[in-house]
Phi, psi and omega in degrees: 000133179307192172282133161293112184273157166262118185256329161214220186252014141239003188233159183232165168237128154274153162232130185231092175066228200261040173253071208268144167247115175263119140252124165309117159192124187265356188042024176255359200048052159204002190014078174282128204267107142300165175306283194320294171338281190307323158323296199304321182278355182262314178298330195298298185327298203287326143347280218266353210281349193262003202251118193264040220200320170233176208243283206223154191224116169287126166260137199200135149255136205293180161069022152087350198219160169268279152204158175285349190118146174328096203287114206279307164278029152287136116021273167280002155290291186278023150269010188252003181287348178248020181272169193282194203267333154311299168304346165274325187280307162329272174331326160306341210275355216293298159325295179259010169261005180267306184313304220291305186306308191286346177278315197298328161334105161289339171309139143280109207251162211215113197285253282012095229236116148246134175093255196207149180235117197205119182115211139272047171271282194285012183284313155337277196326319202252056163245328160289152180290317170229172166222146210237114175263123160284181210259018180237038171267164165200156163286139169213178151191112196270030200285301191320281190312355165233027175054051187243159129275177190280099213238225183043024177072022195281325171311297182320313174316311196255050178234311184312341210249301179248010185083186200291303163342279278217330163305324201269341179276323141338273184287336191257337171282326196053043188269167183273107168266114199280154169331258201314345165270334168293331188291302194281022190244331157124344135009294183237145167271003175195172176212104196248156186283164187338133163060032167239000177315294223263311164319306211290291206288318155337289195304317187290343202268331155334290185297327186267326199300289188277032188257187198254141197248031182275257183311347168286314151310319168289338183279319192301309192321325189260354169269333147248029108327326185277312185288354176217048179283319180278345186306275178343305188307339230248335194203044156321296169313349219270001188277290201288345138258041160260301169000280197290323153290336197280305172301308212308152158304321171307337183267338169303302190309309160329288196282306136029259185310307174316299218257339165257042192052031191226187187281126175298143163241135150265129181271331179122335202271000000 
């Protein structure tokens, strides 16, 4: 594998033959996607979208982790609550439009999940095609239990990948899915033991690598089209109601409670 060239001030890119590796890494061990951090990973996605050169591409977090999640103390995120509501629903687009350039990838692209994935971590994740876990990581998406809806064009994504059912336990519960239940729910495509996640992912972008990468791309492109031709439709809108749960009382109430430890009551309001 080549030298990690620095591709901005959070990711470097590696390469091995038709093989790119991106690491994510914020150097706290918790790679929390800030505005910028998301800005930074859609030039990458948008980067490679040009590069005729590789077959699959590994996404990975450095410091042992995938990322935590919206970083809940940027700045410029909670600053965009005083911009007027065009320029705030602009500024929403920031988050699924980081989803859309890595699903947009004709490469195959492959999640490498160590610790934990949360948020819009698994929103990342399942925009990628497949995902590789150690075996002590879990999935969560705590947006519903903080009085959010689920955005980034993300249900569709996870109805494709684990069904409707499974879905709804997922996003409305927010609960924590361990590596091995995400394999057998369909969430993740492997489980590998602890810090052995991103070698796992390797080994499979190997195996896409030395196939011929004229039809392995044609082959993604037509496998999801069939399977997500309805995706957009389903969930246009999903920007403009996290907007409006992002105001509600209930969602104050949410985050309320979260930092000062208690059971939330909710009104509807």
């Amino acid at each position: 594998m080549t030298e990690p060239e620095r591709f901005g001030e959070f990711t470097t890119i590696a390469r091995e033959g038709r093989i790119v590796t991106v690491t994510f890494d914020r150097g706290d061990r918790l790679n929390a996607l800030s505005v910028a951090a998301m800005r930074e990973l859609t030039e990458v996605a948008r980067h490679l979208s040009a590069d005729t050169q590789s077959s699959a591409i590994v996404l990975t977090g450095g410091g042992g982790v995938f990322t935590a999640g919206a970083d809940l103390k940027d700045p410029e995120a909670a600053a965009r609550k005083k911009l007027p509501l065009l320029e705030q629903r602009q500024a929403l687009k920031v988050g699924p439009d980081m989803c859309a350039a890595w699903e947009a990838l004709e490469q195959v692209t492959i999640a490498a999940v160590e610790r934990f994935c949360v948020g819009g971590g698994v929103a990342l994740a399942i925009a990628c095609d497949h995902r590789i876990a150690g075996r002590g990581a879990h999935f969560r998406l705590p947006e519903i239990p903080l009085g959010m809806n689920m955005s980034w064009h993300s249900n569709p994504r996870l109805v494709n990948l684990v069904g409707p059912s499974k879905a709804k336990l997922i996003t409305i519960l927010g609960e924590q899915v361990p590596a091995e239940t995400a394999m057998a729910w369909g969430l993740a495509d492997g489980v590998t033991e602890d810090g052995e996640a991103l070698e796992a992912a390797l080994d499979l972008a190997g195996r896409i690598a030395a196939l011929p990468p004229v039809p392995v791309r044609m082959s993604k492109q037509s496998i999801d089209m069939a399977a997500k031709a309805l995706n957009l439709a389903t969930t246009y809108m999903d920007r403009d109601q996290f907007a409006l749960t992002a105001m509600s009382e209930d969602q104050r109430e949410a985050v309320s409670a979260f930092l000062e430890k208690r059971t939330p009551d909710f009104k509807g309001n």
